[in-house]
Each structure stands twice: as C-alpha cells, then as structure tokens.
N, C-alpha and C positions, 0 to 999 in steps of 0.2 A: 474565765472570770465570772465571778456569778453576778447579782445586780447590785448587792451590798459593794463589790469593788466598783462600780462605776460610782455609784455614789460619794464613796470612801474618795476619790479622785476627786468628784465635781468640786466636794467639802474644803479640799488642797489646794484646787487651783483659786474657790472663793477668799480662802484662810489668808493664802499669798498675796491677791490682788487687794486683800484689803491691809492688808500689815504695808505693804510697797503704798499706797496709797495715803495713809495715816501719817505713813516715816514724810512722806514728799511734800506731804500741805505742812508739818510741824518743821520740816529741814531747817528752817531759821532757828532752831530750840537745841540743834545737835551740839554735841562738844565739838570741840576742832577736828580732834583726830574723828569721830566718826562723819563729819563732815566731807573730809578728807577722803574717807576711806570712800563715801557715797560717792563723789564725782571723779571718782578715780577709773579709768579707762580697764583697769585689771578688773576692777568689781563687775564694772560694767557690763565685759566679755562672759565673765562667770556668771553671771544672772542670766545673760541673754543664753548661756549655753545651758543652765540649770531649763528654762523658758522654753529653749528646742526640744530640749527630751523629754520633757510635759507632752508639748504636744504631736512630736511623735508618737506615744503611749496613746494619748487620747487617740490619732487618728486609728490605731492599729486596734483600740476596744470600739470604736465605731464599727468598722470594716468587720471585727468577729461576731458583732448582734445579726445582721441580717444572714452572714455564714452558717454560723450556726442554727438559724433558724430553720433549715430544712433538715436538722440532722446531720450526724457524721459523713452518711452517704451523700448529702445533699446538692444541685447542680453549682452555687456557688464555688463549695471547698473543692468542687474537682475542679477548678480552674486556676490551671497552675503559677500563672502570669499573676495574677492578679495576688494571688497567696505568698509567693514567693518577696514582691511590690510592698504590698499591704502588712503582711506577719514578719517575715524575715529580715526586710527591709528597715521599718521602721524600728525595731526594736535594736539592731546592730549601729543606727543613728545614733538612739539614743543614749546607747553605752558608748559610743565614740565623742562624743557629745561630755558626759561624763568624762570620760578619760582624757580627754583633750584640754579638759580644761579645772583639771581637779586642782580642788583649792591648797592642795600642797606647794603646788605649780603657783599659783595666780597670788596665793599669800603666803610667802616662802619665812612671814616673821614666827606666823601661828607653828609651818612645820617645822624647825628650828625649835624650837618654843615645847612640841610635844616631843621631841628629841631630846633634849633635852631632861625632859621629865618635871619642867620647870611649870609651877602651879599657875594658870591665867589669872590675874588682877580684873576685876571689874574693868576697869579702864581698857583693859585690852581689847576686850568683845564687845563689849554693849554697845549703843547706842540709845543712851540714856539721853536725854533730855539733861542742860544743865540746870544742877539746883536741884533734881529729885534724889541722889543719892543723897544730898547733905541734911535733905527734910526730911529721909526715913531714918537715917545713924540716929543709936540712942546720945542721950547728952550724956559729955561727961563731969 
C-alpha cells in the first residue's frame, strides 16, 4: 500500500470518529426509531465489529512501513512469525470480523427489505434529526 492509502485510512477513521461523535452530543435531536436503533445492542455489536477491522488493517499497514523498508529481501520480511502474526493474521480478523457480523445478520429489516426489492423510505435509514426533513420539503 503506498502512502496515499495510509492516509486515505487516517481520513476513514477521522471521518468516523467525527460523524459517531456529532450523532452522540445531538442523540437528544434523533427520531425514535434512530434512537432506537443507536442504543441497540445489535448496532452496537456491528460498530464494534466494523471498529475491530479498522484497526486490524491499521495494525497490519503499520507492521508493512518498517518491512518494507528494507526491501523485498529485507531482514524483517524474512521473519516468518512475525509476517504470518502481523499480515496474515490480521487481515483474516478483519474479514471474520466482517462476516460475523454482517449487517444482513444484525438488521435482518434492511435485508428483507433489499429482497425484496422494496425501495428505502427516508425513515428507514437516516438518522435525521427531528424537524429537518420537514424544513427542507418544498411547500405545498
């Protein structure tokens, strides 16, 4: 990964902690149902498993800066333990991670819902604030 993806990552996890961050100080402002949905033990799970395989990822692009630093031949990457730990390891987390907790699984309305073929309502998804949908619809 070259340095443009670590960065492209740093950006993700900033993007995240500030959206999780802004949703949690305004949570008084949520509708019900995304209310609902925030202190719900399923969301909860899925966030925390989205949050492990972040930073699985992260640790496995930490651990390939200094590997890579000596080159392909270099005394790091021949160290099997540690490659197998660090690269293999972390990355088979993070797809269990995923898979364990994939939001078909954890919001069984949404996949229903895309089985369907049934189109999502604002109300569905969002987490709007009450009162801003109603202050952008034109008047009729």
């Amino acid at each position: 990964m070259c340095a443009n993806g670590y960065l492209v990552l740093a950006i993700f996890g900033l993007l995240c902690a500030e959206y999780s961050y802004r949703t949690y100080v305004r949570r008084d402002q949520l509708s019900h149902s995304a209310l609902k949905l925030w202190n719900s033990t399923r969301f909860k799970l899925y966030i925390g498993a989205v949050a492990a395989a972040y930073i699985f990822i992260v640790i496995r692009c930490i651990y390939r800066i200094p590997e890579l630093l000596g080159g392909w031949g270099g005394e790091l990457m021949r160290i099997e333990s540690e490659f197998i730990v660090l690269e293999g390891v972390m990355i088979a987390l993070a797809v269990l991670a995923q898979t364990a907790f994939h939001p078909g699984i954890f919001f069984p309305a949404m996949a229903a819902q895309a089985k369907k073929g049934h189109k999502m309502d604002l109300d569905d998804a969002e987490m709007e604030p009450i009162g801003s949908l109603e202050s952008t619809r034109p008047l009729k």
